[in-house]
Structure formats: structure tokens, C-alpha cells
N, C-alpha and C positions, 0 to 999 in steps of 0.2 A: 568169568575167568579173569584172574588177572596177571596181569602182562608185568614183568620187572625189567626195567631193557637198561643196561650198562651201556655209559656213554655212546663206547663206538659203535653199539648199530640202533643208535638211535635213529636213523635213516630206516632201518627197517622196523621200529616198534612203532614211529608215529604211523607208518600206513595201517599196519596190524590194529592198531587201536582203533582205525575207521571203521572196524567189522563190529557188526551187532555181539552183545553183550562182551565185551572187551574194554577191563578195566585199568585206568594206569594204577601200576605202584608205586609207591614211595618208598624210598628207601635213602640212606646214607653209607659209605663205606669211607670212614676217617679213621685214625692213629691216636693211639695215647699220646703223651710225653714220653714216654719210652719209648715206642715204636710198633706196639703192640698193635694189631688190626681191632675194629672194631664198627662193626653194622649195628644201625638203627632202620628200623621199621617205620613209616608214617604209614600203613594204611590196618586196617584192621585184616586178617586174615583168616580168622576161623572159620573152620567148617568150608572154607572155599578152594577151589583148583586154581593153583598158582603153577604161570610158567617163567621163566629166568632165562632172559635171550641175553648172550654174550658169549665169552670167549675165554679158554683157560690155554692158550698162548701165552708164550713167553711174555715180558717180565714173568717173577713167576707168582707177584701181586696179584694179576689174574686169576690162575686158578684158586690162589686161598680165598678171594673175595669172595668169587662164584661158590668154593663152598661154605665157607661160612655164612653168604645169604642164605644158599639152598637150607642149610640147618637151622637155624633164626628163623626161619618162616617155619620149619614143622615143630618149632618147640614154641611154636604163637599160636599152633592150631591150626594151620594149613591141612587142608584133607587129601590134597597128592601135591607134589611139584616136580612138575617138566622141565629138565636143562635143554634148552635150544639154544643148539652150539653147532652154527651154521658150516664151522670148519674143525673138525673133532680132531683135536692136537694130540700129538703121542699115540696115534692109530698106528701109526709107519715101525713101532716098538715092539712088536709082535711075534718076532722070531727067539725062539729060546737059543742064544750063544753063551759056549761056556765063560764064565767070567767075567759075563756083561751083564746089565741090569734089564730086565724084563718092565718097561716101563709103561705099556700099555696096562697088564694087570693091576702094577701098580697104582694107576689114577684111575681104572675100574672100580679099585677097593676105597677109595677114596671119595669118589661118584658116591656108591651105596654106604658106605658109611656115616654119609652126610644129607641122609635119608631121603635121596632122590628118585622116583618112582620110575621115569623112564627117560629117555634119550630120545629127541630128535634133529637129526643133520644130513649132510647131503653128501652122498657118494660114498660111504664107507667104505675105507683104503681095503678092509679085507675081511674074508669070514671068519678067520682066527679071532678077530677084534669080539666079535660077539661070544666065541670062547671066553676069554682074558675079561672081560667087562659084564657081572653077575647084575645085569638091569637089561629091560627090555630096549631096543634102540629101532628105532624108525628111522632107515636111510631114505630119502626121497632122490629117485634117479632124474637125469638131466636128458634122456633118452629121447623123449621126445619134443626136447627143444630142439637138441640137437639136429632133431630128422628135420624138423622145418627151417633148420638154416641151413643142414646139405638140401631141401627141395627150393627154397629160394634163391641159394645161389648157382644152380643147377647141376649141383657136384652130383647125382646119381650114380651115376658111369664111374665115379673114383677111387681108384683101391682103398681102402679100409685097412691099418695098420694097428697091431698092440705093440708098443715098445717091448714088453713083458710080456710072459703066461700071465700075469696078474690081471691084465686091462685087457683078456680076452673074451671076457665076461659082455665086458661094457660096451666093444665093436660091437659084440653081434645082436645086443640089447638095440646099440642105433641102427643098425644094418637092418633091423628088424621093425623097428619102428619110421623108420626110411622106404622100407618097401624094396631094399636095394638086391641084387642079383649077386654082385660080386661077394667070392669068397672071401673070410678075413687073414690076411695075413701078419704072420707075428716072430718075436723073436725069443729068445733066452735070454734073461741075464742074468751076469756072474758080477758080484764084487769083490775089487780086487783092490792091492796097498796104492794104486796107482792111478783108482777111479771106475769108471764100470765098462763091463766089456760086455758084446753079444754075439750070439751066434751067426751064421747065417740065417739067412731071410727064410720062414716055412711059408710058401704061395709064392706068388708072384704082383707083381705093382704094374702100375698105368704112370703114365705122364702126371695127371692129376691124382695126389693123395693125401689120405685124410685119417693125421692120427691122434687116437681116442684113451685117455688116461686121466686119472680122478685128480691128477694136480702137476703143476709144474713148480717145483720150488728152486735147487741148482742151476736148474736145466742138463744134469748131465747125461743123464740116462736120454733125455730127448735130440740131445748134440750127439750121442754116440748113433741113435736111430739114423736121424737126419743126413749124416755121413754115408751109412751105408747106401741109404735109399736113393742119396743123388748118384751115387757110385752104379747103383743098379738101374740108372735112369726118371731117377724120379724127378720132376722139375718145378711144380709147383705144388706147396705142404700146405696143408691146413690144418695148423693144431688146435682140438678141442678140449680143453681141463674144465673139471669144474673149480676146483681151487688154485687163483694165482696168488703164490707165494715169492714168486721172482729176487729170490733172495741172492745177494751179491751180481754180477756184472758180467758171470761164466754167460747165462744162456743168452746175451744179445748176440753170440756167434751164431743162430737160430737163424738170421737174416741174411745171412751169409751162406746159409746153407739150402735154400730152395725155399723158406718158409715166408711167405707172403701176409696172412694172418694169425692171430693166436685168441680164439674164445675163451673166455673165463667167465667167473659169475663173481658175483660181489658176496661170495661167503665170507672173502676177505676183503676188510672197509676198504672202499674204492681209494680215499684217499692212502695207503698204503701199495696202490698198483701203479708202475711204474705208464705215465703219461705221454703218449705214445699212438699216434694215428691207426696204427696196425693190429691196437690190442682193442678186442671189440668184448664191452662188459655186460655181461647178460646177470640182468635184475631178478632174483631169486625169490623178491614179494609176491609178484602173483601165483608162484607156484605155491607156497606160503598160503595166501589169501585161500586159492582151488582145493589145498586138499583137506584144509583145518584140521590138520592130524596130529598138531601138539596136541 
């Protein structure tokens, strides 16, 4: 197999590469004088299983790179290629709204057009996503890291929250893999011109609670949880994402609001997560390494 790993997670291809038969690629992604993109290939590829770890996040040089690799390597002879795309951008685009742009489909068709055989990443935002995106996709859950950091830090006993119906999948995935007794409790959300709103609370919460959702980027949807659940008593939060996207300065009011710690994984390069005693980054190689399901 060989491995194509775009600058930033290079921190995750050089360990990848220590596994048996794990080959580097070479590659270049440079510019005309015009401006035009333009990949070269250094490694031979025929007849081999090639995989492409990076990111098709914004800028949006990203995604054209990653596909015009993924294409350059099956028109060299490549016999499959895997995108491993530790943070699957444009998932969250998946609601059909009149007059908006349907843009998960969109870079679905883009994916397989660019003759990419399958998808593997972590946490897939939703089952719609495997609708809208015509390739096969390997989400890998974080379920049971999570259960050995609620049994290490002896959270058992602590209410289980979904901000959304959406992440009430993934509670009781951890609740499950946890061994835990408590019910999960969860809310509704609505968005609105003025930000997101939720419903009341379905269950009920403990002093200590622990909520479960596939990323934290605003932070708004988890300030509007957070609000409630101090309201209803809750006192010490523990937020688990697999993707910190911590974008702009809204969610450090998190700290302010009962949350003590916030778990993430380094699907998003570490050096883009904001530095920070409270934010604890769980290394998403050896799950990588365990399952070898690119």
C-alpha cells in the first residue's frame, strides 16, 4: 500500500508508515505561471492500492489538490485509491433547503468523479451523508475511547446528554460501550435568524454530565445545551467531540458555563486547536494503526 499524506497530517502518515508493507508517496502539488494547479507523481503506482490522507477544508486549494491527486494516480495505473479524510468537510451540507446549495452531494460527485474508490474518516456527521456521497465510506467511531475516559475518570454515574436528535446515536453508542446504566438525555434543535434554540430537556441530568456530539466548531449549539443544563442543575460538563474545529471566540463562554473539560482528537492538525490546559487531544493513530480499514 502506498500512503500519500498532504503536509498537514504529516504527523499522522509518518506513524502509518511504521506498519508493515506501508509505502511513502511522492508527490508534488505546484502552480503554473498562470495559476493553474498542477500534480506530479514521484513514485510508480501501477497495479497498486494507493491511499491519500488529507483534508479537503477550506482554503478551497485543498479539496482541488486532493482531487486532482486522487485522479493523477488512477490515470498512472493506480488499482484503487482510498481518501482518508480524518475530518470529512461539507458533511454538515446535507439538508435539502429551497434556494440553498446542497453541498455535501456536491463534493460527493466530485469524490467519485475523481475516481476515488472509498472514504475513510471518523464520526460521520450523518446517515444522509452516505445518501448524497455515491462511494462507499468507513466512518471509524470514537465510542470506545470515550468509554475508557468516562471509566478512568470515574464519570459512570454521569448523565449522558445529546445536544441534538442527531448525536443521540453516539450517547448511547458510549453509554454502551461504557457499561453505563443512565438513560441518555437529549434535546431538539431549531435554527433560527438569531442563532440556535432547543427545546426542553427529554430525561433528566445529575450534577456530573457528559455531552456527546461528532464536533464542536461555533460552539453554539453546545453554549445553548450548556445554558440549559446549568439551569436544570448541572454543574460539572464534560464535553466529548471527535472534531475540534473551535472556530472564532463564541465557544470559550463554555467555561463559563459548568464545562470543566472538552475531548477532541487530532482529526483536526493539533496545531490548529486552540492551546489550552482544559482541552485534552486524543491521538486518532492508533485507532488508525488497530483497524487498518483504509
Amino acid at each position: 500500500m502506498i500512503l500519500f499524506t498532504f503536509p498537514q497530517y504529516e504527523y499522522i502518515g509518518s506513524a502509518l508508515r511504521k506498519l508493515p508493507n506501508h509505502k511513502k508517496g511522492a508527490f508534488a502539488a505546484n502552480r503554473y505561471p498562470n495559476g493553474e494547479l498542477h500534480i506530479t507523481i514521484g513514485t510508480d503506482v501501477r497495479g497498486q492500492e494507493c491511499v491519500i490522507l488529507g483534508s479537503i477544508t477550506p482554503p478551497d486549494e485543498n479539496l482541488t489538490s486532493f482531487l486532482l491527486l486522487a485522479d493523477t494516480l488512477k490515470q498512472q495505473g493506480a488499482r484503487r485509491v482510498t481518501a482518508l479524510l480524518p475530518y470529512l468537510a461539507y458533511a454538515r451540507h446535507d439538508k435539502i433547503v429551497n434556494k440553498e446549495s446542497l453541498a455535501t452531494a456536491w463534493v460527493g460527485g466530485l469524490l467519485e468523479r475523481s475516481r476515488i474508490d472509498a472514504i475513510t474518516t471518523f464520526s460521520l456527521h450523518s446517515d444522509e451523508d452516505r445518501e448524497y456521497i455515491p462511494l462507499p465510506i468507513n466512518s471509524l467511531s470514537l465510542s470506545e475511547t470515550f468509554a475508557c475516559i468516562i471509566a478512568d475518570r470515574s464519570l459512570t454515574d454521569a448523565a449522558i446528554v445529546a445536544p441534538d436528535e442527531g448525536a443521540i446515536a453516539r450517547c448511547e453508542a458510549v453509554k454502551r460501550a461504557a457499561e453505563m446504566q443512565t438513560n441518555v438525555a437529549s434535546f431538539k434543535k431549531r435554527h433560527t435568524k438569531t442563532g440556535v434554540t432547543l427545546s426542553q430537556l427529554s430525561g433528566t441530568i445529575k450534577p456530573n454530565v457528559i455531552i456527546i456530539d461528532d464536533m464542536i466548531d461555533t460552539g453554539q449549539t453546545l453554549i445553548a445545551c450548556c445554558k440549559k443544563l446549568k439551569a436544570l442543575g448541572g454543574k460539572r460538563i464534560t464535553i466529548m467531540v471527535t472534531h475540534g474545529l473551535f472556530t472564532g471566540s463564541a465557544w470559550t463562554q463554555l467555561w463559563k458555563l459548568g464545562v470543566e473539560r472538552i475531548y477532541c482528537t487530532d482529526s483536526i492538525p493539533p496545531t490548529l486547536i486552540p492551546k489550552d490546559p482544559r482541552i485534552a487531544i486524543i491521538h486518532i493513530v492508533p485507532l488508525l494503526q488497530s483497524e487498518r480499514s483504509y
